[in-house]
C-alpha positions as CSV (number, residue, x, y, z in Angstrom):
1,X,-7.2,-7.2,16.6
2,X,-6.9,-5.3,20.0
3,X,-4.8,-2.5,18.9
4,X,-7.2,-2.2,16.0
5,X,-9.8,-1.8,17.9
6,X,-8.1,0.5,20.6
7,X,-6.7,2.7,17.2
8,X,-10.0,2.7,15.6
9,X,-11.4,4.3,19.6
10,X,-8.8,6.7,20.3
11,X,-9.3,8.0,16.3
12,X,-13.5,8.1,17.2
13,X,-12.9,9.6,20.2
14,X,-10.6,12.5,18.4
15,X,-13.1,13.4,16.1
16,X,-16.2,13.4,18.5
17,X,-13.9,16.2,20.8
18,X,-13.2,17.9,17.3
19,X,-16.7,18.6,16.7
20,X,-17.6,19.3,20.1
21,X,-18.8,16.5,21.9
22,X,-22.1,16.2,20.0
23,X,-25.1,14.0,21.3
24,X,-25.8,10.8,19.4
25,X,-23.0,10.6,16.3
26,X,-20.9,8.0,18.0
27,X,-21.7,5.8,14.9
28,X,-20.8,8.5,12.6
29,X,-17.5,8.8,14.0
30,X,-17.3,5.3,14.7
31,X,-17.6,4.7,11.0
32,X,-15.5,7.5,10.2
33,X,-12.8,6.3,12.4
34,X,-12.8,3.0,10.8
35,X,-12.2,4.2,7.2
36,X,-9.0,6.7,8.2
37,X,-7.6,4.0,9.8
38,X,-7.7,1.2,7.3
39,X,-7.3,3.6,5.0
40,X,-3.9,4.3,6.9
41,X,-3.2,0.7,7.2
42,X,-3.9,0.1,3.5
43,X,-1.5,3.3,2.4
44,X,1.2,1.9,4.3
45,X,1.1,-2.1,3.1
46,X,1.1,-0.6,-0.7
47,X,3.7,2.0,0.1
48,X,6.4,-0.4,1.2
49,X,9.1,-1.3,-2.1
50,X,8.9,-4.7,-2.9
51,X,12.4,-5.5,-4.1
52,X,13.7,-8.4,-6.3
53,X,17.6,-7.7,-7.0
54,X,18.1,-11.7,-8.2
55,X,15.0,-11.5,-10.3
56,X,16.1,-7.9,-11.9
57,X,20.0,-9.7,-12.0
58,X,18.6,-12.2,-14.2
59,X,16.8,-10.4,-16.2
60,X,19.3,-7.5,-17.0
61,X,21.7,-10.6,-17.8
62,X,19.6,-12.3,-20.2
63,X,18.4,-9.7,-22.3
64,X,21.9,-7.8,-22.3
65,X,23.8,-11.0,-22.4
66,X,26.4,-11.1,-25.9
67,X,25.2,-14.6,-26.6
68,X,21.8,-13.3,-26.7
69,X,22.8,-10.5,-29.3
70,X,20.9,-12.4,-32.1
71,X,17.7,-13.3,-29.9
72,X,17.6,-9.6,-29.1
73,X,17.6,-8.1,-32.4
74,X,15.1,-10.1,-33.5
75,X,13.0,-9.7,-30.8
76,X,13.3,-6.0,-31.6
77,X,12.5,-6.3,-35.2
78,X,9.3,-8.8,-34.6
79,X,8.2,-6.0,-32.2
């Protein structure tokens, strides 16, 4: 929660110097601050690959599998 906080500062602080160093927005970049940041945080959680070789293994195996030729091809046609 520390380095949150200490991210979500340094970002404020960034954008109050950008603007030059007006008088009373420290909310307004406070807030500001906040949403780049999670929105950061958020882009990188939903970025990352989730991968599943078994599950894609056992999938690729039972629908491609000879024994299920018949299962297939129906499944196919009821489509």
């Amino acid at each position: 929660m520390d380095d949150l906080h200490d991210l979500v500062s340094a970002r404020a602080y960034q954008l109050w110097e950008k603007e030059g160093r007006p008088h009373g927005q420290d909310q307004r970049h406070w807030d500001q601050a906040w949403r780049e940041v999670e929105a950061e945080r958020l882009e990188a959680e939903t970025s990352k690959p989730v991968e599943r070789p078994a599950f894609r293994r056992i999938v690729l195996r039972a629908r491609y599998s000879p024994a299920n030729g018949e299962a297939a091809s129906q499944r196919r046609v009821a489509r």
